[in-house]
C-alpha positions as CSV (number, residue, x, y, z in Angstrom):
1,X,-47.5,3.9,-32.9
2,X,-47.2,7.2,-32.0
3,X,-49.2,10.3,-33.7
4,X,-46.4,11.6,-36.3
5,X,-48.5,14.8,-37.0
6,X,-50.1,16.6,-34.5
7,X,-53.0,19.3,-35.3
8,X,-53.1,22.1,-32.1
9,X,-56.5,22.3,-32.6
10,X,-57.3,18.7,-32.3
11,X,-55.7,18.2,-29.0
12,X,-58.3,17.8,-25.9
13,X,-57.2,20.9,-23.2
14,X,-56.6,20.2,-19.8
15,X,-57.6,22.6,-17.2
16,X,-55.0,22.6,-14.5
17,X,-57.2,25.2,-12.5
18,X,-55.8,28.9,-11.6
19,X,-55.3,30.2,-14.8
20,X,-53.3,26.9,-16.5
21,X,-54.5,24.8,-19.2
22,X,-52.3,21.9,-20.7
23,X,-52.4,20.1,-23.8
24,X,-50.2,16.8,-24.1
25,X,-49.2,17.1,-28.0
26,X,-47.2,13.8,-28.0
27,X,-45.7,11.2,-26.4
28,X,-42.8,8.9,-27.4
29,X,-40.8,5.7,-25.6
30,X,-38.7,8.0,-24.1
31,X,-39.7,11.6,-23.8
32,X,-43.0,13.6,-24.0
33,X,-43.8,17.0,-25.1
34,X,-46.8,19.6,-23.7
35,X,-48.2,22.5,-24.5
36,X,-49.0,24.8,-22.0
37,X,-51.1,28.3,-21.8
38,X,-51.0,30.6,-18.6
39,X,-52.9,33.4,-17.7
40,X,-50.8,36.4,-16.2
41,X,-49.5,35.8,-12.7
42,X,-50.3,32.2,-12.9
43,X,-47.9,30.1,-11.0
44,X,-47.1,26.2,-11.0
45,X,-45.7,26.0,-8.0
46,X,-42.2,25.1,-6.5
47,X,-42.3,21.0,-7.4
48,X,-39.3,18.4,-8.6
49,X,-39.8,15.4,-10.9
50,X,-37.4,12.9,-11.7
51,X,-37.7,13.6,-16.0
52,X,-35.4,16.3,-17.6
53,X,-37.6,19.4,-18.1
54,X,-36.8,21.2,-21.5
55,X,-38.8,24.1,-22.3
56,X,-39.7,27.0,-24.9
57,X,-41.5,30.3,-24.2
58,X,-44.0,30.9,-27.4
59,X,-45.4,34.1,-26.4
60,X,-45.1,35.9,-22.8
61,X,-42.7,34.9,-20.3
62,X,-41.9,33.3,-17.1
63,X,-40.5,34.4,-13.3
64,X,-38.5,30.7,-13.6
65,X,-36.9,29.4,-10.5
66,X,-34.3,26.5,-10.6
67,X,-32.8,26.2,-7.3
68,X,-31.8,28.9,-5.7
69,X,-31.7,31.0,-8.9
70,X,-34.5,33.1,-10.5
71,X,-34.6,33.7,-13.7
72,X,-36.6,36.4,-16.6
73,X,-37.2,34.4,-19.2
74,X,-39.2,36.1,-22.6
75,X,-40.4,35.0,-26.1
76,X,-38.1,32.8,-28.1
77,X,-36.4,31.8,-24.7
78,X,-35.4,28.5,-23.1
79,X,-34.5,26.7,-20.4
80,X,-33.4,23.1,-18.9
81,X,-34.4,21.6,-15.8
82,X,-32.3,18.9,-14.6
83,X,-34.1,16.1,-13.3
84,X,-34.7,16.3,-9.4
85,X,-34.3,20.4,-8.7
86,X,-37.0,22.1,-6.9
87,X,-38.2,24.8,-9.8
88,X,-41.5,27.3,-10.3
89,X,-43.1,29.1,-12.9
90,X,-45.1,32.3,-12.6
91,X,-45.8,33.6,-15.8
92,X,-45.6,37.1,-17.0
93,X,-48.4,38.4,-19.1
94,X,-50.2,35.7,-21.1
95,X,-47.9,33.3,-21.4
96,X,-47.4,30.1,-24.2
97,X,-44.5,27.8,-23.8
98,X,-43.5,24.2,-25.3
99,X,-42.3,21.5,-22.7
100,X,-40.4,18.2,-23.3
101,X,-39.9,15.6,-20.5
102,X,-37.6,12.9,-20.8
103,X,-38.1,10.4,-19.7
104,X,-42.2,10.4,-20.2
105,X,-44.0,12.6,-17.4
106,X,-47.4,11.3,-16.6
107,X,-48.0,12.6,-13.2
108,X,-49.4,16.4,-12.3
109,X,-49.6,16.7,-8.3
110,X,-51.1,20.2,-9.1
111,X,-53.7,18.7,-11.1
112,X,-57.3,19.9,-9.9
């Protein structure tokens, strides 16, 4: 069974290199949700998946290209990624955002 209570602390940190570190808070049958903390002017690069991408900006903000489009995103924003769409991130001062995949994402190409 999955972890119904999850302690921030408690959750191992992933260094993704270049100024990105992930934590994977939970993961469900369907869907999975990550933490993740960027370092100003850190990028994830332009990359596609076949989950949903739901996210939440914490703190900070995100340059956040879906498509064609570019988008300013700020604290207490969010944004959907439909599943498939080239998209980017490069965050904007230090940056803390929520993300939910659906279904579960288990593979990081940009991994180090």
């Amino acid at each position: 069974m999955a972890k119904m209570v999850i302690n921030h602390k408690e959750v191992e940190k992933v260094d993704m290199g270049k100024g990105v570190v992930r934590q994977d808070f939970a993961e469900g049958n369907n869907m999975n949700v990550l933490h993740w903390n960027m370092a100003d002017q850190s990028e994830v690069g332009t990359h596609t998946h076949p989950q949903e991408q739901f996210g939440y900006v914490i703190k900070g903000g995100f340059h956040l290209t879906i498509g064609d489009e570019t988008f300013e995103l700020s604290e207490g924003d969010a944004y959907l990624v439909p599943a498939n769409v080239p998209h980017s991130f490069i965050a904007v001062g230090e940056t803390e955002a929520i993300d939910v995949f659906a279904p579960v994402k288990t593979e990081f190409p940009w991994d180090k």
